[in-house]
KOLBA-347519 format. One record per residue: x, y, z of N, C-alpha, C in turn. Coordinates in pm, whole numbers, plus 32768, in hexadecimal, padded with zeros to 4 digits. Example, Ala and Ser with C-alpha at 12.3 -4.5 7.8 and 13.67 -1.06 7.14 Angstrom:
2
85277DC7830C84CE7E3E830C85287EB6830C85057F1F82C485577F9682CA850A80038313
//
This chain:
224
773D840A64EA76C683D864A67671844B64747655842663EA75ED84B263B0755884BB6405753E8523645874BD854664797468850A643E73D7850B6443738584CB63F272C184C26466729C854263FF7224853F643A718A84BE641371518497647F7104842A6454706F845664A1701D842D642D6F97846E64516F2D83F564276EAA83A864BB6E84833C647E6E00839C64496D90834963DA6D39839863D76CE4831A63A46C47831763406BE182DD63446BD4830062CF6BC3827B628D6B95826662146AC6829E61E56A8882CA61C56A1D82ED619669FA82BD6123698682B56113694C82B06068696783206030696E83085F846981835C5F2268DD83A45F27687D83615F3667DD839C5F0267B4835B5F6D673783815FCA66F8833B60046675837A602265DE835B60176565838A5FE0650F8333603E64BD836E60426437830E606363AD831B5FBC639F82CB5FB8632482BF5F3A62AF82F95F75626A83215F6A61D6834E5F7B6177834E5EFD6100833D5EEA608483795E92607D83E35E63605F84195DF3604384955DE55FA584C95DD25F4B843A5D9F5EDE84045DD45E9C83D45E1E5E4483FD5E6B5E1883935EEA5DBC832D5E695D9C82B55EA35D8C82345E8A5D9B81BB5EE35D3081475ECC5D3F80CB5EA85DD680A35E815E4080335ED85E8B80285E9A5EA77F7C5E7C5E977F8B5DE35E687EE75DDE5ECE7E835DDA5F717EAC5DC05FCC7E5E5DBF60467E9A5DB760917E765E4D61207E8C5E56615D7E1C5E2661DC7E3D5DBD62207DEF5D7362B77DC35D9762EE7E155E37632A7E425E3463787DDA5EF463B97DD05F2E63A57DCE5FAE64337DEA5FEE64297DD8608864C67E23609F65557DA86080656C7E18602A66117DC7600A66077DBA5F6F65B07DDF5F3B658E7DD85EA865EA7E145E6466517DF75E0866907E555DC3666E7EA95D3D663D7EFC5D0665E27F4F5CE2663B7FCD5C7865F97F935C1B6639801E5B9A6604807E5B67663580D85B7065EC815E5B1B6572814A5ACF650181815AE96491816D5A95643080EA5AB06477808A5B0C641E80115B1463AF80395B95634C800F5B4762AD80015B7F62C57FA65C0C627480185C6E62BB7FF95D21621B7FCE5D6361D180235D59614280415D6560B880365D0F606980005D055FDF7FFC5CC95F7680355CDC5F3E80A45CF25EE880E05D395E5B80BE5C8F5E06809D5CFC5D4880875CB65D4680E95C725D1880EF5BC75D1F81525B8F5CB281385B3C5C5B80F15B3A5BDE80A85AFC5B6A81225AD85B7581885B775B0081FA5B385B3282655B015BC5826F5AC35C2C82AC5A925BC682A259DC5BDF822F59E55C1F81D259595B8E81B259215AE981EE59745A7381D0594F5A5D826A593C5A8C82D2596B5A93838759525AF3838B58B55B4A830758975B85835C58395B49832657BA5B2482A657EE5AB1827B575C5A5082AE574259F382F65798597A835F577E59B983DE572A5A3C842F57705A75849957035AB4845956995AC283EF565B5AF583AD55F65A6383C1558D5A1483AE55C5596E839A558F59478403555F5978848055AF59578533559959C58539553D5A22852455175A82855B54CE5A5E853754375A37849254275A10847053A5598E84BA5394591D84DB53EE58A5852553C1590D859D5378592385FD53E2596C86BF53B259BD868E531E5A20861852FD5A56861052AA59FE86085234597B85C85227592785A351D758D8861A51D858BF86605230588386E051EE5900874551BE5978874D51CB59B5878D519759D48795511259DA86FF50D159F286F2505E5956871B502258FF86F650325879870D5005587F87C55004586C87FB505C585088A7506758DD88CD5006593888745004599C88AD4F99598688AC4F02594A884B4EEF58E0881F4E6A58B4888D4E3E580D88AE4EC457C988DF4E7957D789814E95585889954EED58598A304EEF58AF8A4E4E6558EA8A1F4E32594D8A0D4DB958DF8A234D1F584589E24D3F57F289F54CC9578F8A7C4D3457858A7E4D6B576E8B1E4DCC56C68AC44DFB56DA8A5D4DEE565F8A204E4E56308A374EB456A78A794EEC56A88A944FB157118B034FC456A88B4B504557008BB6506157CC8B6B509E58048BD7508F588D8BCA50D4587A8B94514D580B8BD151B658448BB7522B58128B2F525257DB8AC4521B57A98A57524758168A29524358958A1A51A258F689FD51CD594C8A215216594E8A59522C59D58ACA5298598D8A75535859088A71535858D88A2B53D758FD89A153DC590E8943535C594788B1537B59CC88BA535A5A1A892353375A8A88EF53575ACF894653C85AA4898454075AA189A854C15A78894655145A1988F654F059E5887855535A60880355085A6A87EF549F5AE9876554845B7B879354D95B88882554EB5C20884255225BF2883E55A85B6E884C55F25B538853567F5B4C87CE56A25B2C876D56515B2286DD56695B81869B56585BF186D855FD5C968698560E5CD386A156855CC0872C56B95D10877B571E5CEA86FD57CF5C5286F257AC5C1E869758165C6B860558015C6985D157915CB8856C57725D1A855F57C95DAB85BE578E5E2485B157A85E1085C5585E5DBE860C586C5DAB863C59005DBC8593597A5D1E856259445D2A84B859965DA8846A596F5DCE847658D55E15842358CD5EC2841A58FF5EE984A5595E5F2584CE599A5F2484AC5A415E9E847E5A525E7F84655ADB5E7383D15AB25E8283845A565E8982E35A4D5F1A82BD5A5B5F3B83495A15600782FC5A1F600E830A5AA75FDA838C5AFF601283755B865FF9831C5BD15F8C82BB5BCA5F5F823D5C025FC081D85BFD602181FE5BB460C281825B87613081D45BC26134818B5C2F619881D85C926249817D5C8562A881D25C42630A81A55BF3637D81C85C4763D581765C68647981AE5CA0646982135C4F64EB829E5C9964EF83205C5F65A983005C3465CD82855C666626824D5C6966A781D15C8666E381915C4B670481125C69673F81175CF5670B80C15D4B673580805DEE671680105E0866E080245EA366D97FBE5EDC66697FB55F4F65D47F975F4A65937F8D5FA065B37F80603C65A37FE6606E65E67FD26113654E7FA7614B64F67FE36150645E7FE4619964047FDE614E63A37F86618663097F54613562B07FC3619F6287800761876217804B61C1617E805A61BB61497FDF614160E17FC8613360BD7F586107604B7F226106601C7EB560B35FAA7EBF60265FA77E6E60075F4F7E6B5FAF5E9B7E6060055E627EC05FA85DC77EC9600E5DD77F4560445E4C7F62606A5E1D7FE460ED5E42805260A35E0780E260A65DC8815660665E45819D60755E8B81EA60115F17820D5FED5ED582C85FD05F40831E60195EDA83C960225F87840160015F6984685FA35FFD84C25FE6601D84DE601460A584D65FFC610584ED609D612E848360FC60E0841460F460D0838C61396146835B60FC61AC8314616161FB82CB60F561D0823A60F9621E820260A061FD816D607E624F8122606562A58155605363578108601D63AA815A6053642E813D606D647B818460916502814D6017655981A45FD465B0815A5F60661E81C55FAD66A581835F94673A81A55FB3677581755F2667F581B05EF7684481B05E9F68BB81CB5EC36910812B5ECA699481215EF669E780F45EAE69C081195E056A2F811E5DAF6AA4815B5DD26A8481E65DE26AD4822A5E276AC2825D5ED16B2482785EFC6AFB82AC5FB16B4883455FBE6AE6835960316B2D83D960666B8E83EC60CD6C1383E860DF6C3D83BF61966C6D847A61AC6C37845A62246C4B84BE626B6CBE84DC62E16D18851C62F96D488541637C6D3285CB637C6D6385C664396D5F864C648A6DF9866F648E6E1986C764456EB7870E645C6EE6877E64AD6F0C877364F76F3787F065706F67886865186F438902653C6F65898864E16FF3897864F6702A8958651B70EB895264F570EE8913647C70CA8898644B70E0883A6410707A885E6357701F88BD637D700D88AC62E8702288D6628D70B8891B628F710989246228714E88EF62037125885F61ED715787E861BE70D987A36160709187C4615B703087A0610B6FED883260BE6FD487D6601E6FCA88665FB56F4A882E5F866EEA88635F526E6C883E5ED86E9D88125E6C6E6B877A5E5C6E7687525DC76F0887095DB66F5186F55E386FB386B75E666F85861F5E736FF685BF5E2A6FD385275E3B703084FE5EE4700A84BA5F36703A84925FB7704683F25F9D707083B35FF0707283196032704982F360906FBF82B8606D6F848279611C6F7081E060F96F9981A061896F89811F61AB6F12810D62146EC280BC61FA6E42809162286E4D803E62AA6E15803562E46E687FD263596E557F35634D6DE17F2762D76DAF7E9362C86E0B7E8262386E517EB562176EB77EBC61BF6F467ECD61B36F657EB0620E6FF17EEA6256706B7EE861EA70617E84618470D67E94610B70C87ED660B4703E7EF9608070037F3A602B70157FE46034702B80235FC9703F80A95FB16FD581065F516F8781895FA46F5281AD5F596F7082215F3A6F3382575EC96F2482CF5EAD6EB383305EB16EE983925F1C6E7183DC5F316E8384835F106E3D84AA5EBA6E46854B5EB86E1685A45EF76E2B862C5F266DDE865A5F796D8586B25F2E6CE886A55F506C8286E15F1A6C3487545F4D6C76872A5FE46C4287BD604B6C9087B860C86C9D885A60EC6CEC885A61686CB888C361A56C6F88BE62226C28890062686C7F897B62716BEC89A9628F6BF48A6A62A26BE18A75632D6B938A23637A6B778A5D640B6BB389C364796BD389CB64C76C2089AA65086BC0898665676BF588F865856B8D88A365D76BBE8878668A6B66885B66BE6B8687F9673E6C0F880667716C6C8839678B6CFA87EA67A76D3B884D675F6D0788DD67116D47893F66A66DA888D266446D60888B66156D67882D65726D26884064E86D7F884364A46D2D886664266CF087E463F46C92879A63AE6C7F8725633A6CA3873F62D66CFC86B962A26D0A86D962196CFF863761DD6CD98667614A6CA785E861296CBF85D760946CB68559608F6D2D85305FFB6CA084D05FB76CBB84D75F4F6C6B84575EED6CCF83FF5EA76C9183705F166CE582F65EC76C8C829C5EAB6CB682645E1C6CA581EB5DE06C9181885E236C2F81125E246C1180B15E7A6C70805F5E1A6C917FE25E776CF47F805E5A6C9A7F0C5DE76CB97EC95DB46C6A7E695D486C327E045D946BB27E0B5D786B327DCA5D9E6AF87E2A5E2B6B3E7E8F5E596B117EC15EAB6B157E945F1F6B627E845F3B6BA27E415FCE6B8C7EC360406BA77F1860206B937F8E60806B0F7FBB60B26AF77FDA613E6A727FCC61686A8E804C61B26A068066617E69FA812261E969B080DC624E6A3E8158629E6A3D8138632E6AEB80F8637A6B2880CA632C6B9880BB632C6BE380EF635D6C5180EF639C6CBD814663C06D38815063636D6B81AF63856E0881CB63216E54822B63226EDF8225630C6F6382A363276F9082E462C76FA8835763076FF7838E6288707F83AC62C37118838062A0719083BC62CB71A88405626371ED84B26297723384F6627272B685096276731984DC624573B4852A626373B585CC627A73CA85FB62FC73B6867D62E3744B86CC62F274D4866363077557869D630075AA861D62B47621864D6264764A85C9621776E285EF6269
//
């Protein structure tokens, strides 16, 4: 009978994050809850942005004044009505009052707290009402389009596995099913038991049947 080395190991997420604020705030509406399935770019978080959005209508107010003296001091410095520098002073205050602009209106987008990517809500960590700070998380998102499985391979054995090599692992909640897994990393330092990890990226099965946390094998033929 041909030899044949077998190694079980653990399925992982492809991405897995916790959400946080990058604003502290008021947070007026989670859209979102655990088990939510969730796409790139979709709006997760609502954070109060009301004294945002009353700072940017006052510099909206300064910008049409500086704009209106700009065109005016352009007028009459053009018939030499007015020195240069009155104009040269409103249009330093219209570019200082843009700059403030773009400034809040940079801190309004961050108030729209957005997947950084398509998953799957694992954890609700806040509610709506309660005060959201950085660093705090608030969501927790996993992405099990794809997974990571991992085994521990004994230093005899890992010269049987190469980088960028496709393998065959069977899942254990899958037992007919065949995957393909490549290897994406193979440890440098040697663990617990003098084992290396090495770890493959496979494709989740259609509709995503595969759940991190899973178990699964890999057999090697290592004599024919």
């Amino acid at each position: 009978m041909d030899d044949a080395l077998q190694l079980t190991g653990t399925f992982e997420p492809y991405r897995d994050t916790k959400i946080s604020a990058e604003l502290q705030g008021k947070i007026n509406r989670v859209l979102v809850d655990a088990g939510s399935i969730v796409s790139q770019g979709q709006t997760l978080i609502q954070l109060d942005n009301s004294l945002l959005q009353l700072q940017l209508q006052s510099i909206d107010v300064q910008i049409q004044g500086f704009q209106a003296d700009v065109n005016r001091y352009t007028i009459l410095a053009k018939a030499d009505a007015v020195q240069g520098i009155q104009l040269e002073k409103a249009e330093l205050g219209l570019k200082s009052a843009q700059i403030q602009r773009a400034t809040v209106q940079e801190q309004i987008n961050k108030t729209t707290i957005k997947a950084p990517f398509g998953g799957v809500v694992t954890a609700k960590l806040s509610e709506a009402g309660a005060f959201a700070a950085p660093g705090v998380p608030l969501l927790q998102i996993i992405d099990i389009s794809k997974l990571k499985f991992t085994v521990n391979v004994p230093e005899k054995d890992l010269k049987y596995f190469q980088m960028g090599r496709n393998y065959t692992i069977v899942a254990d909640a899958y037992p007919g099913t065949e995957l393909s897994g490549k290897v994406i990393m193979i440890g440098s330092k040697a663990n617990i038991g003098n084992s290396f990890p090495v770890q493959f990226l496979v494709q989740n099965l259609k509709n995503q049947p595969l759940k991190a946390g899973m178990f699964g094998n890999i057999t090697i033929q290592t004599k024919n």
